[in-house]
VOBA-1610 file (N, C-alpha, C; in pm, whole numbers, padded with zeros to 5 digits, always signed):
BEGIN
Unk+14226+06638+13617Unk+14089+06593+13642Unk+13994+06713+13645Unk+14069+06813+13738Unk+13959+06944+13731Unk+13946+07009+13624Unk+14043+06994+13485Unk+14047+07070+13387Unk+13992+06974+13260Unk+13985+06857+13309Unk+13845+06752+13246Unk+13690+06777+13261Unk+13714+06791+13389Unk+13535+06862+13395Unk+13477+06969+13388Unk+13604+07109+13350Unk+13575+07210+13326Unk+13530+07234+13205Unk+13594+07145+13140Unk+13565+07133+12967Unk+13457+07090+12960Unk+13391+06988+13009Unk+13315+06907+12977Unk+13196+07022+13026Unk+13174+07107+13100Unk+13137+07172+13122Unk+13054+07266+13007Unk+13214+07346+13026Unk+13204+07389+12880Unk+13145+07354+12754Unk+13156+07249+12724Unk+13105+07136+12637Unk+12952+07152+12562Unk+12922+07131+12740Unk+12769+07115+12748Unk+12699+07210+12716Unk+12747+07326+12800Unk+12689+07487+12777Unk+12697+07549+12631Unk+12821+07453+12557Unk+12803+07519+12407Unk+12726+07451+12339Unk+12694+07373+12382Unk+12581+07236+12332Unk+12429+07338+12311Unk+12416+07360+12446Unk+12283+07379+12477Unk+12265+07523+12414Unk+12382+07585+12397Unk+12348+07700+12320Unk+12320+07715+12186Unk+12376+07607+12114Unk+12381+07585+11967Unk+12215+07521+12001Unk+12196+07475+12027Unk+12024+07445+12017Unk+11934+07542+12096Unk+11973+07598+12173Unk+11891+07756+12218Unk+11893+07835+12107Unk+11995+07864+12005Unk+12038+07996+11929Unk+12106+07930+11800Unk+11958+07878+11721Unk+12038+07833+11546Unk+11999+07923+11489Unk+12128+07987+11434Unk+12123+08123+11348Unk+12096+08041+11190Unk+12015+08035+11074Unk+12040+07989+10940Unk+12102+08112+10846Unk+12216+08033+10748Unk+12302+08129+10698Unk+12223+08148+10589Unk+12121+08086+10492Unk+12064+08141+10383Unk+11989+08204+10380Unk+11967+08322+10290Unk+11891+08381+10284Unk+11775+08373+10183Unk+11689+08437+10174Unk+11574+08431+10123Unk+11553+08531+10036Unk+11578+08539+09911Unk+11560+08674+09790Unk+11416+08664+09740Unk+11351+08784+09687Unk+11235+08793+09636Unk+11163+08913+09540Unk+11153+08886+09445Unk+11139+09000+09344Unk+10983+09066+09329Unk+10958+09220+09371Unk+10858+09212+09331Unk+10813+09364+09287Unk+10715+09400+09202Unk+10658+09508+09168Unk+10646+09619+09270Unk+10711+09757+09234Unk+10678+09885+09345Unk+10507+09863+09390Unk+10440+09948+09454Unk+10270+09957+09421Unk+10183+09854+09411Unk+10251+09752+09480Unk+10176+09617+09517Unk+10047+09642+09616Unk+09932+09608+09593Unk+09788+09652+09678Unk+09868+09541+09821Unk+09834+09593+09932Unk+09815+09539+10061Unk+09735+09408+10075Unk+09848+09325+10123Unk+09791+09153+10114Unk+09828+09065+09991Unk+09901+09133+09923Unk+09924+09064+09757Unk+10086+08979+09806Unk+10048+08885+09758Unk+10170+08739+09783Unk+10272+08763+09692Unk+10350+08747+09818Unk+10473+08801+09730Unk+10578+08666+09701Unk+10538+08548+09802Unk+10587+08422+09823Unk+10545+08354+09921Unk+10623+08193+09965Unk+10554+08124+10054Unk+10630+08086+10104Unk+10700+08143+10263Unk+10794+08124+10335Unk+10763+07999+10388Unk+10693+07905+10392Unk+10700+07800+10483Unk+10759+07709+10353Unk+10674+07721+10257Unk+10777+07600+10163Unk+10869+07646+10114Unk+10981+07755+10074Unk+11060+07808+10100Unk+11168+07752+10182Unk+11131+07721+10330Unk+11222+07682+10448Unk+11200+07524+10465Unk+11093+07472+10371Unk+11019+07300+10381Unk+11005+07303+10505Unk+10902+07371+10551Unk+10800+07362+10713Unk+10705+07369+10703Unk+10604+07283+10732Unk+10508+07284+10739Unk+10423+07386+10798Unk+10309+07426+10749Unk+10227+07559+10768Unk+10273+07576+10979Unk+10175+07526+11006Unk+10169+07483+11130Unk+10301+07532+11215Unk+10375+07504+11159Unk+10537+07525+11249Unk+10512+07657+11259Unk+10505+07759+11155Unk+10531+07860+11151Unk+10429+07955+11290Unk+10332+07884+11323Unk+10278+07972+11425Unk+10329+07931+11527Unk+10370+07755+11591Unk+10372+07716+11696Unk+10520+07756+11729Unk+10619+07850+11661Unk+10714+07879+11658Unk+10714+08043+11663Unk+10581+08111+11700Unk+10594+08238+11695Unk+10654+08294+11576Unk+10655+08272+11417Unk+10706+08325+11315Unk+10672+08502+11341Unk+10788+08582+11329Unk+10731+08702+11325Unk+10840+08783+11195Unk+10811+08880+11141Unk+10885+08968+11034Unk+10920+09074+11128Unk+11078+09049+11127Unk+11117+09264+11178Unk+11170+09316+11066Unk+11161+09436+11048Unk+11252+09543+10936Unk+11372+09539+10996Unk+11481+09550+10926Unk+11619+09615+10914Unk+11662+09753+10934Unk+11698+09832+11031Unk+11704+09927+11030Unk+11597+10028+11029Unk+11486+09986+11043Unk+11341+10127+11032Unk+11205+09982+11064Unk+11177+10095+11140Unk+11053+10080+11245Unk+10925+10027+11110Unk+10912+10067+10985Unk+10846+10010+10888Unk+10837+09899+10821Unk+10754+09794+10864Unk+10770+09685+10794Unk+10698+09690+10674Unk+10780+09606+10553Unk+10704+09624+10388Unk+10644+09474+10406Unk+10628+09410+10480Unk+10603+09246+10439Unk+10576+09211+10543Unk+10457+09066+10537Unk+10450+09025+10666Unk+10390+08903+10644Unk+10395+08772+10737Unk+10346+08627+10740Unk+10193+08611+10753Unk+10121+08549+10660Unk+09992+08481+10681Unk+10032+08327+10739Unk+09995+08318+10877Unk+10028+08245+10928Unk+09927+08114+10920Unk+09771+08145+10838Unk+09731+08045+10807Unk+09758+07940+10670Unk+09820+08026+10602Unk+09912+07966+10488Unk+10054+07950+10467Unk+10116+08034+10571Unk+10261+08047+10549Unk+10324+08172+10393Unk+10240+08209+10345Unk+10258+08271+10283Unk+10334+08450+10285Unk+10404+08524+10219Unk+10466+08599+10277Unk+10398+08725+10208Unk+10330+08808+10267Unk+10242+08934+10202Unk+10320+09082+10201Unk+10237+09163+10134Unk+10278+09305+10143Unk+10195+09363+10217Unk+10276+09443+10291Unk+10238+09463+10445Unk+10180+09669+10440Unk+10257+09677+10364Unk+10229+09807+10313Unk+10274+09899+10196Unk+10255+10008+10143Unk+10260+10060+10000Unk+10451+10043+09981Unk+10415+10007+09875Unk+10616+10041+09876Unk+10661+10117+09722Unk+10659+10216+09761Unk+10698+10319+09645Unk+10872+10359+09630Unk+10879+10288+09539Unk+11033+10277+09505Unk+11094+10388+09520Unk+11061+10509+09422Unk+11100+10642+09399Unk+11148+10693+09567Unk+11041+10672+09660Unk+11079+10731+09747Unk+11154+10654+09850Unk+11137+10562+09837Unk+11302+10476+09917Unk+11431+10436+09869Unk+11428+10450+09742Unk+11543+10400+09657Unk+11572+10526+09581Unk+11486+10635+09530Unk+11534+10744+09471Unk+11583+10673+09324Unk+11737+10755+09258Unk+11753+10690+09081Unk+11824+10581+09116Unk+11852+10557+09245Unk+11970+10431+09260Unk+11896+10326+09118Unk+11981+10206+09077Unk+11935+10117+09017Unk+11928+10036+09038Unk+11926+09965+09179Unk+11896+09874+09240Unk+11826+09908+09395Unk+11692+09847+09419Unk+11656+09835+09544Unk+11585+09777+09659Unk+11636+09785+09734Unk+11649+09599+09801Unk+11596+09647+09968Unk+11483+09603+10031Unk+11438+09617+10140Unk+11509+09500+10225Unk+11527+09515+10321Unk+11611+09352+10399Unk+11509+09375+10516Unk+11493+09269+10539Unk+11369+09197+10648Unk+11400+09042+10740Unk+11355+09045+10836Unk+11448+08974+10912Unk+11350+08872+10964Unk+11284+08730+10972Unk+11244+08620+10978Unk+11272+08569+11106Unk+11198+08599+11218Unk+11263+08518+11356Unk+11184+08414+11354Unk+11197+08275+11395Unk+11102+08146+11445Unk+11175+08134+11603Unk+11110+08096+11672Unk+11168+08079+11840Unk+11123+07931+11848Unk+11229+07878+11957Unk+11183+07679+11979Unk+11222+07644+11865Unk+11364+07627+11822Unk+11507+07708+11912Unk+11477+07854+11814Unk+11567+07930+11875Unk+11536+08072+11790Unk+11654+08061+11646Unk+11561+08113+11574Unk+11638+08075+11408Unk+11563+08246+11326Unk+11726+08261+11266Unk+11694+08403+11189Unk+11688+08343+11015Unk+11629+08413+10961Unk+11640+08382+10840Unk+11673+08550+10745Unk+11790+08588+10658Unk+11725+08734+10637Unk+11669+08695+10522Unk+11592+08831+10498Unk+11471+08825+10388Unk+11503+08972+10289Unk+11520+08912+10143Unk+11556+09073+10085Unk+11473+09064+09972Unk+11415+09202+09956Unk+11284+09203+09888Unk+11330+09334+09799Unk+11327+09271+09649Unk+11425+09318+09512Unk+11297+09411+09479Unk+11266+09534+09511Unk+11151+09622+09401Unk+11176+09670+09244Unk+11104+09609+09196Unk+11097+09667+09062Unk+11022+09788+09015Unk+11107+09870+08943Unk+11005+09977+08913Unk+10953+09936+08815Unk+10846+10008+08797Unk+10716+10050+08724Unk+10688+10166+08639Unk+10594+10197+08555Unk+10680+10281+08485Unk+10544+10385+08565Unk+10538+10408+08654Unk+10472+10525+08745Unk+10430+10681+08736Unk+10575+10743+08632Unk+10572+10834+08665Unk+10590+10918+08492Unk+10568+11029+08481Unk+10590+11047+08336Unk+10728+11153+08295Unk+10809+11157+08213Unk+10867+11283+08244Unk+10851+11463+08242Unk+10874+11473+08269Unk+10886+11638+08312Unk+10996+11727+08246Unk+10945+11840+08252Unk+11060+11968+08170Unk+11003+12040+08393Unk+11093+12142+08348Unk+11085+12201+08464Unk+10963+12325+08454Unk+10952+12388+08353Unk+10873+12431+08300Unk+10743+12433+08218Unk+10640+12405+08198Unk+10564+12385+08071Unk+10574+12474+07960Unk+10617+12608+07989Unk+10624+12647+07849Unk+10772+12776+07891Unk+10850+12776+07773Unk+10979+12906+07795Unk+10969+12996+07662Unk+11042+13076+07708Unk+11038+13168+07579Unk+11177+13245+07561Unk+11257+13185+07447Unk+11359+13273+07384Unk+11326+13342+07287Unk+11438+13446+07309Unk+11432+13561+07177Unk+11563+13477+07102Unk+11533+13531+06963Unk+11650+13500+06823Unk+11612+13589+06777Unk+11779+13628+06731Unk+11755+13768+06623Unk+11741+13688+06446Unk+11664+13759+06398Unk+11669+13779+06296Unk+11786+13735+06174Unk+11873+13773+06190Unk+12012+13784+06142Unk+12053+13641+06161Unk+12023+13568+06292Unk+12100+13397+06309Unk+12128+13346+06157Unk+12249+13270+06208Unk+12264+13183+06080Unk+12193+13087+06079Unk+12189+12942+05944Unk+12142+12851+05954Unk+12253+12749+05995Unk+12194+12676+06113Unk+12250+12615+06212Unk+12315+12666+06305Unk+12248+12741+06408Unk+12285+12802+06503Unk+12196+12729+06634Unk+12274+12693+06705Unk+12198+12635+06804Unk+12172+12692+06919Unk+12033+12650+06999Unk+12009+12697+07132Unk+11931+12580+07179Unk+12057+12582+07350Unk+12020+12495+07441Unk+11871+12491+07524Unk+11799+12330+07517Unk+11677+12353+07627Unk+11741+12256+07702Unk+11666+12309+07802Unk+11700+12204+07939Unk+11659+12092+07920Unk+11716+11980+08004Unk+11671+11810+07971Unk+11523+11782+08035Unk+11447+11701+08035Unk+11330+11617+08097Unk+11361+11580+08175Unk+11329+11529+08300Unk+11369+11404+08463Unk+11225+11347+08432Unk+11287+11211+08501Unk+11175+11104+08513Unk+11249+11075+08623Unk+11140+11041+08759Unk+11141+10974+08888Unk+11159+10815+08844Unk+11132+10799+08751Unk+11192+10621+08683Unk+11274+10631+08647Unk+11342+10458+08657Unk+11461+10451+08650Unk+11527+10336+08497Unk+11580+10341+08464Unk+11599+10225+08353Unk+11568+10278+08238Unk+11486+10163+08187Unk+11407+10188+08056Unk+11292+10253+08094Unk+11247+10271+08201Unk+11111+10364+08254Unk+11155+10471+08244Unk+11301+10525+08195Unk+11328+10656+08273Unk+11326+10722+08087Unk+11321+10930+08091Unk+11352+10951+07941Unk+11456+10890+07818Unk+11376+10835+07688Unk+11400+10753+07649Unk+11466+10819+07497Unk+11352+10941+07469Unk+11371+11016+07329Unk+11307+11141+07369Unk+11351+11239+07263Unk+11256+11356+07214Unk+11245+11392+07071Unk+11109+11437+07065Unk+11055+11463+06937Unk+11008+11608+06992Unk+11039+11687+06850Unk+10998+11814+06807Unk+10917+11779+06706Unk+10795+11867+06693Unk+10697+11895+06665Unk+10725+11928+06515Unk+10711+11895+06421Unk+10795+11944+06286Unk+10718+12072+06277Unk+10829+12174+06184Unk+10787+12298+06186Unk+10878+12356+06065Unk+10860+12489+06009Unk+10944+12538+05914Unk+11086+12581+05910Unk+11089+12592+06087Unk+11218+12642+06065Unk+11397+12559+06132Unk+11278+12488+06222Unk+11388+12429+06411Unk+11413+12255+06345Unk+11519+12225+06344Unk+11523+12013+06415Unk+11562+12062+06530Unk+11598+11942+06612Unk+11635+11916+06715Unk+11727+11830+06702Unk+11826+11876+06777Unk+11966+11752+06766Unk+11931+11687+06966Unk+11978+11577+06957Unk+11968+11515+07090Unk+12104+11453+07102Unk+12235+11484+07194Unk+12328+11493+07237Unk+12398+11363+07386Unk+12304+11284+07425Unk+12313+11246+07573Unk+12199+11334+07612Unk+12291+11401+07736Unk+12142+11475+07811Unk+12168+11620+07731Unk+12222+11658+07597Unk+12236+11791+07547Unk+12094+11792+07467Unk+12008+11851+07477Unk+11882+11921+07385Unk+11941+12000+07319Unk+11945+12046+07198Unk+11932+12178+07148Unk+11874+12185+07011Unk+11778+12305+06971Unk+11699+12345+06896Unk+11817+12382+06742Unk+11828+12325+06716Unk+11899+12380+06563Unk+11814+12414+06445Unk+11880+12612+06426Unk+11817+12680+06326Unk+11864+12586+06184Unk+11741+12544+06128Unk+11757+12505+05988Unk+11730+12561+05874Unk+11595+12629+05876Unk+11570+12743+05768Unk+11596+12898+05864Unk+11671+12997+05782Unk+11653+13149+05834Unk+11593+13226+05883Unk+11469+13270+05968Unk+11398+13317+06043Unk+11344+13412+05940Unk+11247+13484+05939Unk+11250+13616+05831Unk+11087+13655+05949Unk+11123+13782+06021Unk+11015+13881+06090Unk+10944+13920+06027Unk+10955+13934+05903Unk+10811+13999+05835Unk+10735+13880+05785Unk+10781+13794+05777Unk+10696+13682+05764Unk+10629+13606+05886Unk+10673+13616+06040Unk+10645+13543+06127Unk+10731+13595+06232Unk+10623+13679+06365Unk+10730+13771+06428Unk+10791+13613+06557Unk+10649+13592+06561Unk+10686+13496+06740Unk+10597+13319+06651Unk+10675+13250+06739Unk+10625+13114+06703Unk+10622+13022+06783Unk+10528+12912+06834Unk+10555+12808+06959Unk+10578+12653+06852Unk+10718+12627+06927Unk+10752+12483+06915Unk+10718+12395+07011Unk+10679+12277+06971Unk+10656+12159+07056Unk+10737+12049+07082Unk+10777+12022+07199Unk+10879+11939+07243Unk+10855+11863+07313Unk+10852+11732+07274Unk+10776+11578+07376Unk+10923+11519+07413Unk+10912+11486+07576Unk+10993+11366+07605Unk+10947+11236+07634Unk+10969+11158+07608Unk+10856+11025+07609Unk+11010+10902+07689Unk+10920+10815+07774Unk+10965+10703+07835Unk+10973+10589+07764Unk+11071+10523+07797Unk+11075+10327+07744Unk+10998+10268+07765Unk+10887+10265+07882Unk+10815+10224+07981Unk+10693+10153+07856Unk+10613+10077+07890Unk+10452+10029+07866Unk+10368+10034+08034Unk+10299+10095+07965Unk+10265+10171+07849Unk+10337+10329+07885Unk+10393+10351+07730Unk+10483+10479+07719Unk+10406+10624+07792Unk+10470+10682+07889Unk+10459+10805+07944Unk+10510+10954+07880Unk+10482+11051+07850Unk+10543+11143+07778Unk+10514+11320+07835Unk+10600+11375+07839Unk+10617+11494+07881Unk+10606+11631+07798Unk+10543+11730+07757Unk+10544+11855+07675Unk+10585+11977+07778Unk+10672+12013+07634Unk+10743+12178+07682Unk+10682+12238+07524Unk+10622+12330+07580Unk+10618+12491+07463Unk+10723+12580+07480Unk+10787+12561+07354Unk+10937+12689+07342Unk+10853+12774+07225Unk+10847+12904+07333Unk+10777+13063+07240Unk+10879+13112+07196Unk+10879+13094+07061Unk+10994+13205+06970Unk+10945+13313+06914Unk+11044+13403+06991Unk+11038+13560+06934Unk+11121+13616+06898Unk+11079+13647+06740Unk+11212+13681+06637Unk+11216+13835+06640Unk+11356+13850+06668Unk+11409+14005+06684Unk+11516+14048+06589Unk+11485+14203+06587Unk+11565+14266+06497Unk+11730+14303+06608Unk+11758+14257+06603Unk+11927+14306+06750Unk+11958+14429+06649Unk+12010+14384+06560Unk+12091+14497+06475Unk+12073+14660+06485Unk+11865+14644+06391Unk+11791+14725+06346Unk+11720+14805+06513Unk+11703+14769+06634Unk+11697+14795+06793Unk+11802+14822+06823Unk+11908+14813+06821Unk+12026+14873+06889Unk+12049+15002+06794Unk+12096+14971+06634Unk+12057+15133+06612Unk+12007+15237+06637Unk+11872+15210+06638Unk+11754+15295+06678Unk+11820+15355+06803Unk+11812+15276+06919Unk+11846+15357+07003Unk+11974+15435+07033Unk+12098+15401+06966Unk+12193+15469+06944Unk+12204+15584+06902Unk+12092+15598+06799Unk+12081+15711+06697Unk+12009+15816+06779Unk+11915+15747+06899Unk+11810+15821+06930Unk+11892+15901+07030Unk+12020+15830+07103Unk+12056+15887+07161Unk+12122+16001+07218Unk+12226+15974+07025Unk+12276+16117+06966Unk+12198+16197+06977Unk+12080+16238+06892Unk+12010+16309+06871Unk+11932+16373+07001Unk+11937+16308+07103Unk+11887+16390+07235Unk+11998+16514+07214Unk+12133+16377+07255Unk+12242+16471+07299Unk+12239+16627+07210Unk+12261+16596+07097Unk+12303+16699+06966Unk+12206+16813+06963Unk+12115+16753+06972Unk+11990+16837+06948Unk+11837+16878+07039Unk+11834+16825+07134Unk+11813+16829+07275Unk+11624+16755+07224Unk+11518+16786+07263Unk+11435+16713+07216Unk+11384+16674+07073Unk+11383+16549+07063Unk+11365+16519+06913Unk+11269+16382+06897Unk+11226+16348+06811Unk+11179+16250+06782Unk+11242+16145+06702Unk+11311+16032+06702Unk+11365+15973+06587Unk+11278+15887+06509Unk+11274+15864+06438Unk+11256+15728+06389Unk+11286+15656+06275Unk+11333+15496+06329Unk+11422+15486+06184Unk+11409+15341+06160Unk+11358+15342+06059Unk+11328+15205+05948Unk+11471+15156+05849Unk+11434+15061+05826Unk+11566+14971+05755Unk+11579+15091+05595Unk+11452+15180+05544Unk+11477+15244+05414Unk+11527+15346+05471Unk+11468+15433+05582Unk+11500+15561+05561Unk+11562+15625+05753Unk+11567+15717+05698Unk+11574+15815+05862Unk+11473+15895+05872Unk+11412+15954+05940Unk+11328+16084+05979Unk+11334+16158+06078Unk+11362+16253+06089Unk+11388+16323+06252Unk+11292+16422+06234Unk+11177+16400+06334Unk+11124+16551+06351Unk+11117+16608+06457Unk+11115+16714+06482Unk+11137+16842+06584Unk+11046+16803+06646Unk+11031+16839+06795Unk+10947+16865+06904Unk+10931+16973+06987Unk+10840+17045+06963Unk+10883+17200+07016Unk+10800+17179+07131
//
């Protein structure tokens, strides 16, 4: 008998708790643009949940964040509608991840009911890409063969996807293509360099995005064509000639030698 009314007890108290404390298991997904202006509808939580506007205030509807004191979203409680509450810049909460998802948490009280709320940002194509540099400068000797390659560093884009670097184009010119590898750049010699025709030269190198409207990035590569061969002689020669002969002058061209004295 006593272990009849203990239950029944029991019973009751789980009764009254299941109607103090209805947790709802569905959730609520919602897709929307990074850089949404403040107040822009992102959806309409009351028809959403089929409640009438009204419920939602006489029920204290309130939005908490998940984990951080920042809420991205919040209830117009004269429409039921669900707003952006503040700037939400993908790049800097989601970084290159490729997916990113704010979770937000829906309390109504009388009885208390959670709803979670996950809010899908899409990027945008925001940002443009970048070289680390705007302009570099290698030396090539003279002598390179044709098809000799030299590495440039890749572009970054803070976008992600098809927003993120998409291609590069070189600037057509007499001497460079460009082969594109994955993330390998490199400048491939196609015609032979020749210094007396053209000592230093700037190539142009665009990285451009998938994005609309398309974003695009410039690097200047300064080429300066060197003699290695005809410079390392020189000074080899010059060097003897200290040694051998103690002050001297050298100088020496691809025809001839000349040494003159320095008294």
């Amino acid at each position: 008998m006593m272990g009849s009314k203990i239950f029944g007890f029991h019973s009751r108290q789980f009764s009254f708790l299941l109607l103090l404390f209805h947790v709802a298991h569905g959730d609520m997904s919602y897709s929307l643009p990074e850089e949404m202006k403040r107040g822009s509808i992102i959806g309409n939580i009351a028809k959403d949940l089929g409640m009438k506007t009204g419920a939602l205030s006489s029920r204290r509807a309130r939005i908490d964040a998940d984990g951080t004191d920042k809420r991205y979203c919040d209830i117009n409680m004269n429409n039921g509608e669900l707003i952006v509450a503040d700037r939400i810049d993908r790049e800097g909460l989601c970084g290159e991840k490729a997916s990113c998802i704010l979770k937000h948490e829906l309390v109504l009280g009388n009885p208390l009911e959670l709803h979670r709320i996950s809010l899908h940002i899409q990027d945008i194509n925001d940002n443009a890409p970048q070289f680390n540099e705007e302009r570099i400068n290698i030396e090539i000797r003279e002598s390179a063969g044709r098809g000799a390659r030299f590495v440039i560093e890749e572009a970054h884009d803070a976008d992600v996807g098809q927003n993120s670097v998409q291609q590069y184009n070189l600037k057509k010119n007499e001497n460079f293509i460009l082969s594109v590898n994955g993330n390998t750049i490199e400048l491939v010699l196609e015609k032979e360099l020749d210094r007396e025709k053209q000592q230093e030269m700037n190539l142009i190198l665009t990285a451009l995005d998938g994005g609309s409207p398309q974003r695009s990035g410039t690097l200047v590569i300064h080429v300066t064509v060197i003699r290695f061969l005809y410079t390392h002689l020189a000074n080899l020669f010059f060097s003897l000639c200290r040694k051998m002969f103690g002050n001297c002058c050298f100088f020496l061209s691809p025809w001839c030698y000349v040494v003159s004295w320095l008294w």
